[in-house]
C-alpha positions as CSV (number, residue, x, y, z in Angstrom):
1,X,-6.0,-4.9,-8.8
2,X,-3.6,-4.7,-5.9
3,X,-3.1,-8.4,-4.5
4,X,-4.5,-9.6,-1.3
5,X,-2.9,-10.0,2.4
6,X,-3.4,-13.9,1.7
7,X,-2.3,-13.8,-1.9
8,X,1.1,-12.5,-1.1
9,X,1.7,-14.3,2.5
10,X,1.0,-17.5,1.0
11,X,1.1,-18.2,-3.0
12,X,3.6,-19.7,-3.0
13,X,2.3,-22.2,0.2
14,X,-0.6,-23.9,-2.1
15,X,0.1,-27.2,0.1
16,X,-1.3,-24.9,3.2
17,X,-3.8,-23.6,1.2
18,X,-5.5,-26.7,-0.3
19,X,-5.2,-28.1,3.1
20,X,-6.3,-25.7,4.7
21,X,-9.8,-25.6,1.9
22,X,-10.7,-29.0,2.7
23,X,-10.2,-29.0,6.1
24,X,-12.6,-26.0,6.2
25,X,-14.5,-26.5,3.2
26,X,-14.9,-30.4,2.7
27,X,-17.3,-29.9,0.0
28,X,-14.5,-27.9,-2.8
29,X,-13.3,-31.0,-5.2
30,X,-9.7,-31.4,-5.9
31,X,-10.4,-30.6,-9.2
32,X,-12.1,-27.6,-8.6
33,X,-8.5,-26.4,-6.7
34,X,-6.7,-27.6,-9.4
35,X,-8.3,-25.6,-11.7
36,X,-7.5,-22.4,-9.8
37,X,-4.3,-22.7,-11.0
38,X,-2.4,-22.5,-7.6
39,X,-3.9,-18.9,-7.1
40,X,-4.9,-17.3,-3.7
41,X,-7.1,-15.0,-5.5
42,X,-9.0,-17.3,-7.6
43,X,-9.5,-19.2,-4.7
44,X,-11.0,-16.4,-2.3
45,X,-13.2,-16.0,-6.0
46,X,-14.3,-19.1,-5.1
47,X,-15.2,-19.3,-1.6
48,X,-17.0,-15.8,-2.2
49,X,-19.4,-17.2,-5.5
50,X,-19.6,-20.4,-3.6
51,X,-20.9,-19.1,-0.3
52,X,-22.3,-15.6,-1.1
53,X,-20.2,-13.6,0.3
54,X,-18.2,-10.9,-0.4
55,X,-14.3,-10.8,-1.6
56,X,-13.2,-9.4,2.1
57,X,-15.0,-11.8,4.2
58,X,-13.7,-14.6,1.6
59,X,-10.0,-13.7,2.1
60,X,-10.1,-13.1,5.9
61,X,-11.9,-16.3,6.1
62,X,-9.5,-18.3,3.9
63,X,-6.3,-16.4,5.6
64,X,-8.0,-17.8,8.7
65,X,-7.7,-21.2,7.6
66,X,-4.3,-21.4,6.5
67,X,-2.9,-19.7,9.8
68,X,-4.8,-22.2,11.5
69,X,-3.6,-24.8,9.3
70,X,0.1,-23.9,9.5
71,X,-0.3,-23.5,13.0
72,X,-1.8,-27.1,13.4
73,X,1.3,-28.5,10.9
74,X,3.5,-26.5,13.3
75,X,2.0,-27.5,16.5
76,X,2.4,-31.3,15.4
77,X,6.3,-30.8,14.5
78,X,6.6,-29.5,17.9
79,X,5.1,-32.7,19.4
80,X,7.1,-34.8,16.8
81,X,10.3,-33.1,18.2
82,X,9.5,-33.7,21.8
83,X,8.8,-37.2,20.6
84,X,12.5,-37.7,19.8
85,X,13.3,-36.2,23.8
86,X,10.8,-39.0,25.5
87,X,11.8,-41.3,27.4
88,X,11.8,-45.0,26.5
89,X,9.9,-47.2,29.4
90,X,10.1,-51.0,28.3
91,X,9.5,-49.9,25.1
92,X,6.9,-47.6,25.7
93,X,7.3,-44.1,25.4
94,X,6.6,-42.0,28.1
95,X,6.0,-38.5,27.0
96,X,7.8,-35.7,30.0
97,X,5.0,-33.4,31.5
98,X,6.9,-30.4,30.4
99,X,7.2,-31.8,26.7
100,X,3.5,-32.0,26.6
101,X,3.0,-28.3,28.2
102,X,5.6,-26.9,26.2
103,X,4.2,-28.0,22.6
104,X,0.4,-27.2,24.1
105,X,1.8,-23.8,25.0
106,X,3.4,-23.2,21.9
107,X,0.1,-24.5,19.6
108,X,-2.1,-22.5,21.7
109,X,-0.2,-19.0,21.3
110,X,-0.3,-20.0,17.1
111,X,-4.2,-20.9,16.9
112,X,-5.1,-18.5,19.8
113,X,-3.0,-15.3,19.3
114,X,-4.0,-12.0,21.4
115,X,-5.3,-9.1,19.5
116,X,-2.6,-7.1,18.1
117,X,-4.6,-4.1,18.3
């Protein structure tokens, strides 16, 4: 069986895709990930059995989810970085308007790309 799009962009991510399950799907156990054996496919196996679907829709639903949820992990190092170029204010921090924009921008572009096609 020739392996997924998912299963070869992110097997060896599991952290993105466990988070990226219970962020979407909040009802799949930790144990029932664990048992999957860190596997893209027996995951997508899942998610299809589970919700009665079929393989494809499983997969482009999961790949989905982790883009979205390395894109969200991404977008928040971005902020974290501009965190370090703030400016202290009597011990505030006072985030620059560009900073903000800039790490918007950039999370935007990640969880909103244009069609390729």
């Amino acid at each position: 069986m020739e392996q997924s799009k998912i299963a070869n962009a992110t097997e060896s991510n599991w952290h993105s895709i466990k988070s990226a399950v219970h962020r979407r799907w909040d009802e799949i156990s930790d144990e029932e990930l664990e048992s999957l054996e860190q596997s893209a496919e027996k995951v997508i196996d899942l998610l299809a059995d589970r919700y009665h679907i079929s393989p494809k829709d499983a997969e482009e639903r999961l790949h989905a989810a982790v883009l979205e949820e390395e894109n969200r992990s991404h977008a928040i190092s971005e902020v974290q970085a501009a965190e370090m170029r703030f400016e202290s204010d009597g011990g505030r921090v006072v985030p620059s308007f560009q900073d903000f924009h800039e790490a918007h921008d950039i999370y935007r572009a990640r969880v909103y790309p244009e069609n390729p096609h």
